[in-house]
DSSP file (Angstrom, degrees, kcal/mol; ACC not computed):
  #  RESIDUE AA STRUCTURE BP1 BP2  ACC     N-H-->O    O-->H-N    N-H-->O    O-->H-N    TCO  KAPPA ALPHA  PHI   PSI    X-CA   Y-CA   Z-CA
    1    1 A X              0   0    0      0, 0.0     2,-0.5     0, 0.0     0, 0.0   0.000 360.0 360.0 360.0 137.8    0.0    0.0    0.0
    2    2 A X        +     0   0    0      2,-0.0     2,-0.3     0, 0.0     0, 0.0  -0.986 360.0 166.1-131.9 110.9    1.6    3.6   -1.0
    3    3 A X        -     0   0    0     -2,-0.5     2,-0.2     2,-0.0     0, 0.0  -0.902  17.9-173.1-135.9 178.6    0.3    6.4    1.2
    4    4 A X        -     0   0    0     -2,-0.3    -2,-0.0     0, 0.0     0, 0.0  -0.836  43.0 -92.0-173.8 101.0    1.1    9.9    2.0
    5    5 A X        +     0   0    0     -2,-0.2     3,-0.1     1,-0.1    -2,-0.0   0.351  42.3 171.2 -30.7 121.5    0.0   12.4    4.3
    6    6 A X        -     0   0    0      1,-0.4    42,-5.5    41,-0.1     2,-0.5   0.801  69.2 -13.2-106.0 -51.6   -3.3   14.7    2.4
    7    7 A X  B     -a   48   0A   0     40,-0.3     2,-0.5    42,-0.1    -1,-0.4  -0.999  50.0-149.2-169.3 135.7   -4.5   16.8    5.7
    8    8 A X        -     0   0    0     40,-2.8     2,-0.5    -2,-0.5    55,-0.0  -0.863  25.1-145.2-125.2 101.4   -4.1   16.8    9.1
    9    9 A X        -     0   0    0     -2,-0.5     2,-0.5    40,-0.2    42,-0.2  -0.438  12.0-168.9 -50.7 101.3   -7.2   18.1   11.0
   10   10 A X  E     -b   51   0B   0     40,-1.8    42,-2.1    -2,-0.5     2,-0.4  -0.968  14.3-146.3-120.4 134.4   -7.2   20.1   14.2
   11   11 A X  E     -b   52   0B   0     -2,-0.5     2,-0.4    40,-0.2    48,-0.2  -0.682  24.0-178.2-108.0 136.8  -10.6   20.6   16.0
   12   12 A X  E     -b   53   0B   0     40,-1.9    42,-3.3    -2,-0.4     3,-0.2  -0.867  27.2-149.9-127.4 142.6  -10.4   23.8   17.5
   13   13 A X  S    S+     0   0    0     -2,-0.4    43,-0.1    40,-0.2    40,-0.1   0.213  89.8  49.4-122.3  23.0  -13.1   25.2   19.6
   14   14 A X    >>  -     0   0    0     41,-0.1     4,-2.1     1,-0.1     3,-0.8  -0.325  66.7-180.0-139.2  84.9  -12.6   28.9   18.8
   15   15 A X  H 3> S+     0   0    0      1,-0.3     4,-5.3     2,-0.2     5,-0.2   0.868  79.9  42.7  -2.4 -84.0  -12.4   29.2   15.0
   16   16 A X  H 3> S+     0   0    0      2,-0.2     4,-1.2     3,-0.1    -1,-0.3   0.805 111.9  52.2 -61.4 -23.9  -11.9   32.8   14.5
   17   17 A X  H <> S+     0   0    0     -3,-0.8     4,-0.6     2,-0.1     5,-0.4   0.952 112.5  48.6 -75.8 -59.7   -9.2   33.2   17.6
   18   18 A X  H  X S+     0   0    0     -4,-2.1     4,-3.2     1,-0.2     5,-0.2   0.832 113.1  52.9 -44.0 -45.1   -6.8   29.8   15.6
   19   19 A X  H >X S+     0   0    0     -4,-5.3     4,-1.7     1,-0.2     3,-0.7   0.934 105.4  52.0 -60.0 -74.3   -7.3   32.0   12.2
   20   20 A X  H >X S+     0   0    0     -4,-1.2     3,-3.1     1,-0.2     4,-3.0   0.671 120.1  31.5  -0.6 -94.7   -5.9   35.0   13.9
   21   21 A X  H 3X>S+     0   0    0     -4,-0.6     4,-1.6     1,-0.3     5,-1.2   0.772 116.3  53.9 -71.1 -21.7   -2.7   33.2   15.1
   22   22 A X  H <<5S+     0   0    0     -4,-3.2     6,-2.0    -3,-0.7    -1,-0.3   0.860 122.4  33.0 -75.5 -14.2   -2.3   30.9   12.5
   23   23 A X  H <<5S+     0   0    0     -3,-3.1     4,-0.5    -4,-1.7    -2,-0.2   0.914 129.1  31.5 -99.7 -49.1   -2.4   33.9   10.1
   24   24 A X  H  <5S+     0   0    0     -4,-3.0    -3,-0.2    -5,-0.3    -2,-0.1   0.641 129.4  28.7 -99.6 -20.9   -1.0   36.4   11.9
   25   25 A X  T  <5S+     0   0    0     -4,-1.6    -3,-0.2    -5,-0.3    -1,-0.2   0.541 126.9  36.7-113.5   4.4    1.6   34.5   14.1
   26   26 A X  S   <S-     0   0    0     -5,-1.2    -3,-0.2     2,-0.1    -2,-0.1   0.550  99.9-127.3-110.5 -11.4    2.5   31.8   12.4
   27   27 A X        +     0   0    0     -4,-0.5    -4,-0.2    -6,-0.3     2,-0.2   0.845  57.8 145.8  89.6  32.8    2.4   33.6    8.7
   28   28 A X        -     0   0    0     -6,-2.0     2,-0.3    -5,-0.2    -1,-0.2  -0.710  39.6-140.1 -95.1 151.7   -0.3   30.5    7.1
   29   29 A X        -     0   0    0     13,-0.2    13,-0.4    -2,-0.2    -6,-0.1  -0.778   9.6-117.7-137.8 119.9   -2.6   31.5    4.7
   30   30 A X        +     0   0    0     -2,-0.3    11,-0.2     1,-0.2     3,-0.2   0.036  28.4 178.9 -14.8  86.2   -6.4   30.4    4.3
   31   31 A X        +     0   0    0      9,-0.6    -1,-0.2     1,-0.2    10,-0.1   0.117  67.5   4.6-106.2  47.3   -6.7   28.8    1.0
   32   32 A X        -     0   0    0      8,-0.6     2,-0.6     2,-0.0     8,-0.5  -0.315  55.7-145.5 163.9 121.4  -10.4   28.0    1.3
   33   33 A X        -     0   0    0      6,-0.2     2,-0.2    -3,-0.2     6,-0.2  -0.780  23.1-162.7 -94.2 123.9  -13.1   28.6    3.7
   34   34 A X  B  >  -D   38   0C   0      4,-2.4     4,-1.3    -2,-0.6     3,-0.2  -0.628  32.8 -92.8 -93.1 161.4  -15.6   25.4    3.9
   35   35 A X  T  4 S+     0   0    0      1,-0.2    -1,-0.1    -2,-0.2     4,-0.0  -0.289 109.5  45.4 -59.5 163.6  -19.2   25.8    5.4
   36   36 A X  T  4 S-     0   0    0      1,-0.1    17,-0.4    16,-0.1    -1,-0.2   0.795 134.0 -67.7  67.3  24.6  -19.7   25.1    9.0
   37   37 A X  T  4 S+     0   0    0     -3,-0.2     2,-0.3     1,-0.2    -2,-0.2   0.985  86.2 147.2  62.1  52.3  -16.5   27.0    9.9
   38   38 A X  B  <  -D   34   0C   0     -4,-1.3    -4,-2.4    14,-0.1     2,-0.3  -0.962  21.2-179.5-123.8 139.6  -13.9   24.8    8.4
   39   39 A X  E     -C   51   0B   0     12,-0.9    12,-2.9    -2,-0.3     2,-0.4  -0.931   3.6-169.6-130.9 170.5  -10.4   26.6    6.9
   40   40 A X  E     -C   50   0B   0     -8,-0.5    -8,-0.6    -2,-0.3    -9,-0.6  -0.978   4.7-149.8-160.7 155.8   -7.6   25.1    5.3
   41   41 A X  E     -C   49   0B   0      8,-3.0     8,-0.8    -2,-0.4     2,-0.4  -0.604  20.0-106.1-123.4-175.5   -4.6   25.9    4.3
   42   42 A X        -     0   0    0    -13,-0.4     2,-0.6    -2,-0.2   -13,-0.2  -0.625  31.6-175.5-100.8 150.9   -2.2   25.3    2.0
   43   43 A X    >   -     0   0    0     -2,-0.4     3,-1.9     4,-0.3     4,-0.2  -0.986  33.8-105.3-151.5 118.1    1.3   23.2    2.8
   44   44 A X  G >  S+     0   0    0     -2,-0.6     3,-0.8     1,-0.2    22,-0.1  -0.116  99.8  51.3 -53.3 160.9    4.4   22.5    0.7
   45   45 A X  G 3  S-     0   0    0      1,-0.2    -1,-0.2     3,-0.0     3,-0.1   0.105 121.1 -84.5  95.8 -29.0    4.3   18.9   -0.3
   46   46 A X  G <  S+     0   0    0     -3,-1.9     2,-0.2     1,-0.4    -1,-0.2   0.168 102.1 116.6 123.3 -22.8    1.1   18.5   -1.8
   47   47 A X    <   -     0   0    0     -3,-0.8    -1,-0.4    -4,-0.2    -4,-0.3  -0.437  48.5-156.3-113.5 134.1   -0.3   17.8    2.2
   48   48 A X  B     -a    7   0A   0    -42,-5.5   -40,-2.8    -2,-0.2     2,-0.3  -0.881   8.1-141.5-126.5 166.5   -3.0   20.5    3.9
   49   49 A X  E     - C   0  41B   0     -8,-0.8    -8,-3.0    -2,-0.3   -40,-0.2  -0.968  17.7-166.6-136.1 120.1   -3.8   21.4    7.1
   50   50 A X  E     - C   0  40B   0     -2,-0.3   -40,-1.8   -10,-0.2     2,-0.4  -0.414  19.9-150.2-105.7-178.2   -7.4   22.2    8.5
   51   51 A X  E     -bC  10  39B   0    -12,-2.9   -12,-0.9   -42,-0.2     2,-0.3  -1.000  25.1-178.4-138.7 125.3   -9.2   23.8   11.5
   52   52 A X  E     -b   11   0B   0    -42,-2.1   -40,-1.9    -2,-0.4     2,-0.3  -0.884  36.2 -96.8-122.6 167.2  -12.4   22.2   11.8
   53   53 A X  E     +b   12   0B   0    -17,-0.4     2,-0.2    -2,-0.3   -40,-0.2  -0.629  65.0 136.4 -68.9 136.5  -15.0   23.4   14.7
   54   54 A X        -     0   0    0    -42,-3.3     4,-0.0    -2,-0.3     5,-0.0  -0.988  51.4 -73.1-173.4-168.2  -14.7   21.2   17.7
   55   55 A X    >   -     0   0    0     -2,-0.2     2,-0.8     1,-0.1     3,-0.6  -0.351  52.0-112.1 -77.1 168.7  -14.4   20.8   21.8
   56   56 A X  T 3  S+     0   0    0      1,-0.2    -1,-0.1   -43,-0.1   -44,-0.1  -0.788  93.2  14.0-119.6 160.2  -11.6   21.6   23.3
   57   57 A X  T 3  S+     0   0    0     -2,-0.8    -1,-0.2     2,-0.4     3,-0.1   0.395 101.5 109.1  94.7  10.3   -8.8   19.1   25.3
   58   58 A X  S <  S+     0   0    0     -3,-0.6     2,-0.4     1,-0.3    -2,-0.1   0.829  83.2  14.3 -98.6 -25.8  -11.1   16.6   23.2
   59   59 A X  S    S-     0   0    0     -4,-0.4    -2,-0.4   -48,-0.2    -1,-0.3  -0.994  74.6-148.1-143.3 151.6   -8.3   15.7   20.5
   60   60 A X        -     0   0    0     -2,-0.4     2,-0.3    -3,-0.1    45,-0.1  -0.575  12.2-173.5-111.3 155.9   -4.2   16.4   20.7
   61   61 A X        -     0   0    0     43,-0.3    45,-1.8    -2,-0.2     2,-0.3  -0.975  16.1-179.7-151.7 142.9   -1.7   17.2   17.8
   62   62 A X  E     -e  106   0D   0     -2,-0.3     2,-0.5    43,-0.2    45,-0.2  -0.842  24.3-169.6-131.5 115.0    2.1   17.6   17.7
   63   63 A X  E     -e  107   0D   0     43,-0.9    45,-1.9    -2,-0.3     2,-0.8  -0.753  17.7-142.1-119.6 147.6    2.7   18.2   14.3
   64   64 A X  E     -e  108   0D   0     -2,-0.5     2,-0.5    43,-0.2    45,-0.2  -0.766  23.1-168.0-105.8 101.2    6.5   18.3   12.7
   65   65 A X  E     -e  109   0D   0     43,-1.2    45,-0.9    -2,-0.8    47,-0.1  -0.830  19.5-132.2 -81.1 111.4    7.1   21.5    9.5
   66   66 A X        +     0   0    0     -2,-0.5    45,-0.2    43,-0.2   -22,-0.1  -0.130  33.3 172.6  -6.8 159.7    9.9   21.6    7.4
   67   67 A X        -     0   0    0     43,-0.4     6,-0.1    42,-0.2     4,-0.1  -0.126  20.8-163.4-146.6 111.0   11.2   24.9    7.4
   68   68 A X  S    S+     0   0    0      1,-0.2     2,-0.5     2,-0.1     3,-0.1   0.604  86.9  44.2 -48.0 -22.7   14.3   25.8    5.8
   69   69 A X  S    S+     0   0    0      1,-0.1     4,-0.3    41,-0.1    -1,-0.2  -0.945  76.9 158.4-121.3  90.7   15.4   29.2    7.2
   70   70 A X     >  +     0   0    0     -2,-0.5     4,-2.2     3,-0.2     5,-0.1   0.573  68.1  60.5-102.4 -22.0   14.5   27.9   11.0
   71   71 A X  H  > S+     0   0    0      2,-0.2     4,-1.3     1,-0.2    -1,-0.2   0.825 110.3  33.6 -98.0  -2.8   16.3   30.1   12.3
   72   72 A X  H  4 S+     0   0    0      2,-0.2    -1,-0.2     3,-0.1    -2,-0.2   0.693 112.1  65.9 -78.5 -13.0   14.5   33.5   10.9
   73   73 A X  H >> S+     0   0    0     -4,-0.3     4,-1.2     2,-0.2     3,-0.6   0.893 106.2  38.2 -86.5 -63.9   11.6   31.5   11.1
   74   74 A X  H 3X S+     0   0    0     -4,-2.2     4,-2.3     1,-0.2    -2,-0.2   0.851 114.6  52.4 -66.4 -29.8   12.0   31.5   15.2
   75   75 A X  H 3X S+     0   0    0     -4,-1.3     4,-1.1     1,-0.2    -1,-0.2   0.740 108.6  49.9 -70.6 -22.7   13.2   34.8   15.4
   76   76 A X  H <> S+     0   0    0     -3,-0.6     4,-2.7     2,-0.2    -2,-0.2   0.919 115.0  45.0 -74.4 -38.4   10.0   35.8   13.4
   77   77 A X  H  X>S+     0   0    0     -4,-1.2     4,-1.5     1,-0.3     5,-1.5   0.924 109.7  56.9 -73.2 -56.9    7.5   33.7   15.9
   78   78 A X  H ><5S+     0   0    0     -4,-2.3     3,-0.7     2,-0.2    -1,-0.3   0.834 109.6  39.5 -66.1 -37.8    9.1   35.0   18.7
   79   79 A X  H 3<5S+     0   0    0     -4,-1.1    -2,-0.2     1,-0.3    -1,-0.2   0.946 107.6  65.0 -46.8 -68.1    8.6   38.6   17.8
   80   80 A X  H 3<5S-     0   0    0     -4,-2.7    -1,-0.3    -5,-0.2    -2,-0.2   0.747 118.5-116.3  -5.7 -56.9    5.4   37.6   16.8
   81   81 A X  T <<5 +     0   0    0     -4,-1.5     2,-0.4    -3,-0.7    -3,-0.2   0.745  58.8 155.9  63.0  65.1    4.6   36.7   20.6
   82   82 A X      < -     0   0    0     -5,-1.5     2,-0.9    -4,-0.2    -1,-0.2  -0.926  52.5-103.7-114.1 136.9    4.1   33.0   20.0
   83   83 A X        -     0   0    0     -2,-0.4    17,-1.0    17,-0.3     2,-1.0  -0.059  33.5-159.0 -84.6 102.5    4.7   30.6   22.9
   84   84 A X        -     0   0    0     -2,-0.9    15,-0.2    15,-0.2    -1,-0.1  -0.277  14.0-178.6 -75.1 119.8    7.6   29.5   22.1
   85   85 A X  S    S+     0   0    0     -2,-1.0     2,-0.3     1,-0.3    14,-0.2   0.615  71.2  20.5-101.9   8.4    8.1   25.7   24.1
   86   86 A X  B    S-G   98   0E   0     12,-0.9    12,-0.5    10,-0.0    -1,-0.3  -0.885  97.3-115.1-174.1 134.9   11.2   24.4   23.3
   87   87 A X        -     0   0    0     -2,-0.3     9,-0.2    10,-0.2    11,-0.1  -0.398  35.2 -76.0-101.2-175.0   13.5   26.6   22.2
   88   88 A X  S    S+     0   0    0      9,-0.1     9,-0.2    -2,-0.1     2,-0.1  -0.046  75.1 140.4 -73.5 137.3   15.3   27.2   19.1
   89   89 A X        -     0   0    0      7,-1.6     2,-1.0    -3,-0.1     7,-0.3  -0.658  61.3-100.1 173.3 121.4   18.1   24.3   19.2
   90   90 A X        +     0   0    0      5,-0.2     5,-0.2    -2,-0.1     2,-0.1  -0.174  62.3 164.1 -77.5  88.7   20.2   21.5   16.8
   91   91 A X  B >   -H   94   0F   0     -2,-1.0     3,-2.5     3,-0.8    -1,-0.1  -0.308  45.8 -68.1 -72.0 159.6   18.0   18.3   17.8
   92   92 A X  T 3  S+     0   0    0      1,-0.3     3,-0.1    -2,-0.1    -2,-0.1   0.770 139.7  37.6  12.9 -82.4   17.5   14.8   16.3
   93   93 A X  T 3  S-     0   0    0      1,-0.4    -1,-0.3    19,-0.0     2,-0.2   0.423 127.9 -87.4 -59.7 -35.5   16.2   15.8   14.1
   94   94 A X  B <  S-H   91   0F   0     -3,-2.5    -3,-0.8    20,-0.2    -1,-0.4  -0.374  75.9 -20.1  35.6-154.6   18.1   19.2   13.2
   95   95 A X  S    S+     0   0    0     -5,-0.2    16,-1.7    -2,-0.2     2,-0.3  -0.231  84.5 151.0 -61.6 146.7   17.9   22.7   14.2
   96   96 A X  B     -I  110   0G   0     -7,-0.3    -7,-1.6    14,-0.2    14,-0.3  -0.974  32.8-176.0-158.5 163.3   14.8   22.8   15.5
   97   97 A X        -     0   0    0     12,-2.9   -10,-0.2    -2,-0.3    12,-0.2  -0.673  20.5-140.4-170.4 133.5   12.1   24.7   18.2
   98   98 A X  B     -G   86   0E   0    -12,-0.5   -12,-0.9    -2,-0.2     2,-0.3  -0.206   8.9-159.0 -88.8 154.4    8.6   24.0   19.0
   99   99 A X  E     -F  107   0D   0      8,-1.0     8,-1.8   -15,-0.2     2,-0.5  -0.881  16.3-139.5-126.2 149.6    5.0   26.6   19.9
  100  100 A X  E     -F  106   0D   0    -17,-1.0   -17,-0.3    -2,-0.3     6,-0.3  -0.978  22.1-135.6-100.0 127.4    2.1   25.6   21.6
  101  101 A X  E >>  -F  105   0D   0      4,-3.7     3,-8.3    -2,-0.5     4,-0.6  -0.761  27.1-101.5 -94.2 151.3   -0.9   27.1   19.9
  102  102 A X  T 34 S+     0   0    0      1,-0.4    -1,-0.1    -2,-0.3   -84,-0.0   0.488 129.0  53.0  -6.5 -23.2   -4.0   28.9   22.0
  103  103 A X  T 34 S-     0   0    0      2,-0.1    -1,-0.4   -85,-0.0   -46,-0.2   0.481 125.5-108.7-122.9 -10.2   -6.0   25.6   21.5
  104  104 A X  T <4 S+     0   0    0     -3,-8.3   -43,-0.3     1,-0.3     2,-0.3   0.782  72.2 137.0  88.0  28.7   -2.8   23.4   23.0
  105  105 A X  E  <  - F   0 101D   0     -4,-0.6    -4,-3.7   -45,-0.1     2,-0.4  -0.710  46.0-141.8 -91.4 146.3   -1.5   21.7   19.5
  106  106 A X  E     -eF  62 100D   0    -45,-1.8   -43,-0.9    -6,-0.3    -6,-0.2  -0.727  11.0-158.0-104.5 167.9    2.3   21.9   19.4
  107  107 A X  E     -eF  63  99D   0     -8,-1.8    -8,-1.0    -2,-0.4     2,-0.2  -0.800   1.6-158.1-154.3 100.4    4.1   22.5   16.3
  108  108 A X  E     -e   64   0D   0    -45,-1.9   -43,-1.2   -10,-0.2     2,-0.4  -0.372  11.2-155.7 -52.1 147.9    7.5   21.5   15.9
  109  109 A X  E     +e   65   0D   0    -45,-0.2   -12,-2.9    -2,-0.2     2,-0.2  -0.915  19.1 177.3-124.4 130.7    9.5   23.5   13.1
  110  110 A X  B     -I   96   0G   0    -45,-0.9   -43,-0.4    -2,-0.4   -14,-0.2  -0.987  46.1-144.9  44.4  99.9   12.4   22.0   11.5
  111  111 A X        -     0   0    0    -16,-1.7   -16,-0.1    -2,-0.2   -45,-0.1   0.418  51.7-140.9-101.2  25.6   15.1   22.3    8.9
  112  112 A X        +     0   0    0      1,-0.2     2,-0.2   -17,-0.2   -18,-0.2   0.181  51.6 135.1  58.2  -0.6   14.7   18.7    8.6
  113  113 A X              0   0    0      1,-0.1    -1,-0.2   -18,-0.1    -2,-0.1  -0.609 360.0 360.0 -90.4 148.0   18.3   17.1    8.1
  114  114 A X              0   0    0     -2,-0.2   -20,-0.2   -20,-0.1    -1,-0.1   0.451 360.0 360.0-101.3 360.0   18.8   14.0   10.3
C-alpha cells in the first residue's frame, strides 16, 4: 500500500481566535473557507492542514514543518509573541524549536536534516 499524508485536522473550539494566530503569528494563509467554519490551508508537499470546529482538550496534535530558514523563522514567531516551548536548538532531528498554539497543539519546526 503507498500512502502519503493529504490533511491533518485540528478541532479547535474557537475558529476565529486559531485564524488570527495561524495567520497572523504563524504567517499560514487560508486557501479555502468550507461551510460550517472549516479553513484550510495550504502546505508544501502536496499535504494540507485544516481547522475544523470542535471541543476543546477533546483531541491532541504535535505536528512536525519543514522549514528551511528555521532560524529566521524563530526569530519571526518570537517577535510575533508566539509561545515558544522548546526553544530554538540542533536536535535529532536538526535545528529545530517547537510553539504551543492557544487551542494546545504543538508545532515543531524544523530544517529537517537527520
Amino acid at each position: 500500500m503507498n500512502t502519503h499524508l493529504n490533511v491533518v485536522v485540528l478541532h479547535i473550539p474557537e475558529i476565529q481566535r486559531a485564524r488570527r494566530y495561524f495567520t497572523d503569528i504563524l504567517g499560514f494563509e487560508v486557501a479555502q473557507e468550507h461551510p460550517g467554519n472549516i479553513l484550510e490551508f495550504a502546505a508544501a508537499g502536496g499535504a494540507e492542514l485544516a481547522l475544523m470546529p470542535g471541543e476543546a482538550g477533546r483531541f491532541s496534535a504535535d505536528l512536525w514543518l519543514i522549514v528551511p530558514e528555521v532560524d529566521s523563522y524563530h526569530t519571526r514567531l518570537a517577535s510575533a509573541g508566539a509561545d515558544i516551548v522548546e526553544p530554538l536548538q540542533d536536535g535529532p532531528f536538526g535545528r529545530m524549536f517547537s510553539v504551543l498554539t492557544p487551542d494546545g497543539h504543538r508545532f515543531t519546526f524544523h530544517r529537517g536534516e537527520a
